[in-house]
C-alpha positions in Angstrom: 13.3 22.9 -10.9 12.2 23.2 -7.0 11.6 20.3 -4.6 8.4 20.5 -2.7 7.1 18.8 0.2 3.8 18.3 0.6 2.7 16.8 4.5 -0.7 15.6 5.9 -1.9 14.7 9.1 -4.8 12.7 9.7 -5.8 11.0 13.4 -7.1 8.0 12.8 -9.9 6.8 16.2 -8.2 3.3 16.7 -4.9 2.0 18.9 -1.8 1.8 17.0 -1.7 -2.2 16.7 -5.2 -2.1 15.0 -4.0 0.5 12.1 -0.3 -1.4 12.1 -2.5 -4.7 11.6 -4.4 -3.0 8.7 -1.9 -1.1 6.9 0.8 -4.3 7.0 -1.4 -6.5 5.2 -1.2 -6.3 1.6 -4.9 -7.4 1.2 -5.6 -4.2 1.9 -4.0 -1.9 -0.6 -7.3 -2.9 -2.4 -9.3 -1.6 0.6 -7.3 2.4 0.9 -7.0 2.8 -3.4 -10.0 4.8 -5.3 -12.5 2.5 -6.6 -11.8 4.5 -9.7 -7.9 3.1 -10.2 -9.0 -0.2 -10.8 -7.1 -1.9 -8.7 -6.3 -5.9 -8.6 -3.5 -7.5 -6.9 -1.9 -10.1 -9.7 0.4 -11.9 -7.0 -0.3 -15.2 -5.8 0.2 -16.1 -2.6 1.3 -12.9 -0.7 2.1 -13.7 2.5 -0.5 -12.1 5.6 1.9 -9.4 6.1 3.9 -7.0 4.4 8.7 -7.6 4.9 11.4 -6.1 3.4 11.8 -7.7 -0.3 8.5 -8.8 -1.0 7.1 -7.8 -4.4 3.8 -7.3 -4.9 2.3 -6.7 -8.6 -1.0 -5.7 -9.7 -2.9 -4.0 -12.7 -4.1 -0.1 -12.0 -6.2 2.2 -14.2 -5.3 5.5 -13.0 -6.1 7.0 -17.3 -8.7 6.8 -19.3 -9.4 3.5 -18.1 -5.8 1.9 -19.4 -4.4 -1.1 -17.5 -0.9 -1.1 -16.7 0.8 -3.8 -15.1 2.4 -2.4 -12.0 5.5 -3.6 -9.6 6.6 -2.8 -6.2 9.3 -4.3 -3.8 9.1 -3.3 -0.3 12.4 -2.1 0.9 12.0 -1.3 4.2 9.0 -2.3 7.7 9.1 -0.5 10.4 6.8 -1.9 13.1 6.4 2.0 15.3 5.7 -0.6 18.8 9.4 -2.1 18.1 10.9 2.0 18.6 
């Protein structure tokens, strides 16, 4: 079985600190999935901004309109102003 990459890139008309600003708040994972998925954040009291170790659960319907309870940990931030 082959690995395959698959890479994108998309320029996005805002500075750097107003997309890290968006994309580090887990508020808006809501906001960037397909209305479609059914997403809802279960966690209480997420903090504003996304660190290494937080978990973050929520209920997605990516088939046939199924729920499934869903977990991720984020393992790694990396702020691209600190570089």
């Amino acid at each position: 079985m082959g690995i395959y990459t698959l890479e994108r890139t998309q320029a996005i008309p805002s500075s750097l600190e107003k997309v890290w600003d968006f994309i580090s708040s887990p508020d808006n994972l809501k906001v960037i999935t397909p209305d479609y998925m059914g997403f809802d954040i279960v966690s209480r009291n997420l903090s504003s901004k996304m660190y290494p170790g937080m978990i973050i659960s929520y209920k997605v319907s990516p088939l046939m309109g199924l729920k499934f309870l869903w977990v991720t940990e984020i393992t790694q931030v990396k702020n691209l102003n600190s570089s």
